[in-house]
Every structure is written in C-alpha cells, then in structure tokens.
N, C-alpha and C positions, 0 to 999 in steps of 0.2 A: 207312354205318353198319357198324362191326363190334362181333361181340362171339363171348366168350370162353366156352364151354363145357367145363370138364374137358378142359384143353390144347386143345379145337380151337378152331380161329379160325373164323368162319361169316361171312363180307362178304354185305350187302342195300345196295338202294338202296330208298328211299323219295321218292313225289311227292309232294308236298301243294299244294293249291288256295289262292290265295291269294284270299278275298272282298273285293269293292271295299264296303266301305259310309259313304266317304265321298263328300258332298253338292259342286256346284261352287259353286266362289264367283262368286255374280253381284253385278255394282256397276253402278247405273247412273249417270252422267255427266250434271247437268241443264245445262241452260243458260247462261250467266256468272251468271244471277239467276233465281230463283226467281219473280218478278215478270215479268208476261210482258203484252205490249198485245194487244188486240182485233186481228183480222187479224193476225198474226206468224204466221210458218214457222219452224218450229225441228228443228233435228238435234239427237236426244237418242241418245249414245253407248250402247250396254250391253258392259260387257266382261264376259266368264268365262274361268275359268281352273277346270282338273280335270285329277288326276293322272294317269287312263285315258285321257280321253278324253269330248270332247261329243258327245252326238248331235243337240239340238236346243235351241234357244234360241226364247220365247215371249215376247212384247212387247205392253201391255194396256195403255188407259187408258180412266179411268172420271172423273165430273163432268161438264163441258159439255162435253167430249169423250169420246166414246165409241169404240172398234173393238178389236182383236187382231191380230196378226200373227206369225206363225208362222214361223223358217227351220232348214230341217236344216242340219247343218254338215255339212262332208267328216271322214269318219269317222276318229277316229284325232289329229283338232286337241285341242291340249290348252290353245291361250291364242289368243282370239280375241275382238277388239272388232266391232259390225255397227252400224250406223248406221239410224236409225229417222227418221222425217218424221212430226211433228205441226203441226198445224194449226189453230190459235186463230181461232172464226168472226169476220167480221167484227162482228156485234153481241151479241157476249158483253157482259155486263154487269161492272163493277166488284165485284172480291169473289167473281168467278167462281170456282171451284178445276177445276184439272183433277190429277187424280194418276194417276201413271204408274209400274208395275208389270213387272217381268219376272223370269220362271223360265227355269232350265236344267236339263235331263236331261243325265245323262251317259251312257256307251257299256253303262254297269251298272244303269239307270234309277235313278239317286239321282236325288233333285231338289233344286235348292238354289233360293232367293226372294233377291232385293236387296230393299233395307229401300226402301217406297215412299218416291215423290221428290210433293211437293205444290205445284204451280204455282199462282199467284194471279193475274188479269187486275189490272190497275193502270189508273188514267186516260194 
C-alpha cells in the first residue's frame, strides 16, 4: 500500500485474516435402489468436499436401524469419499424405512448435512 502525503510517499504493508465460513458439501451415495431386502449388506458411499480442509465426517442412521459412526480425516484433505456398512436385520418387516444421515466439520468448524437418503425393506 502506498500513499502520498504533501510530496512524501509513505509504503505500509497490511495482513488481513481471511475467515472460512463456508459449510462442506456432503453427498451421500445410496445403494443402486433405494429399495433394499431383509438381511442385505450394503456400502453406502459419503463423499465431501471443502475448500480448507475436513476435519471429520459423522455417519447416522435412524428407523430399523439404528448406530453412528464417526471418522476424523487427515488434516488438511479437501475431497474425500469413506465407505460406511449397513446392515438390514434379517426380520425386518416390509415397509421398514431405514434413513441415513451424514455431517461434515471442516478444519474451520463449519458443518455441512447431505440431504437424507430413505431406504425401504421390499419383499
């Protein structure tokens, strides 16, 4: 920066902070079909993406399945997919819903949500 006072020239430098306050994008990835049988194993993808940096991605589902899962990432990833194991009980009933949820923190504690994904047991 300079500037000009009655002929003199005066040169500064200035820092400035730049604040992160945007959220990551989290997407989750379901299954080929939303439709899903009694006893089935299933890998449900979550990716995120964030311009700083993730620090942890959280993995939830709720209906006739229930748990959470939690993984920190290595500090500093800015695009990462992590792979998650669900597991449809053997006598889940028809009409079952299981819905599956995940957040991400980034390195700035923003948090971003994927739009939930809703499974349905089928015969």
């Amino acid at each position: 920066m300079t500037a000009r006072i009655a002929g003199t020239t005066i040169e500064a430098s200035a820092t400035f902070a730049v604040l992160d306050r945007t959220a990551p994008q989290v997407t989750i990835t379901p299954p080929a079909s939303t439709q899903v049988r009694a006893g089935a194993d299933l890998k449900i993808l979550v990716r995120v993406v964030d311009e700083i940096g993730i620090s942890r991605v959280l993995f939830e589902t709720a209906g006739i399945v229930t748990g959470d899962d939690s993984t920190v990432v290595a500090s500093g990833t800015m695009d990462t997919s992590l792979s998650f194991d669900v597991s449809v009980p053997d006598n889940a009933t028809v009409g079952s819903k299981i819905t599956l949820y995940a957040l991400a923190a980034d390195l700035s504690q923003n948090e971003g949500a994927a739009a939930p994904v809703t499974l349905t047991v089928v015969p």
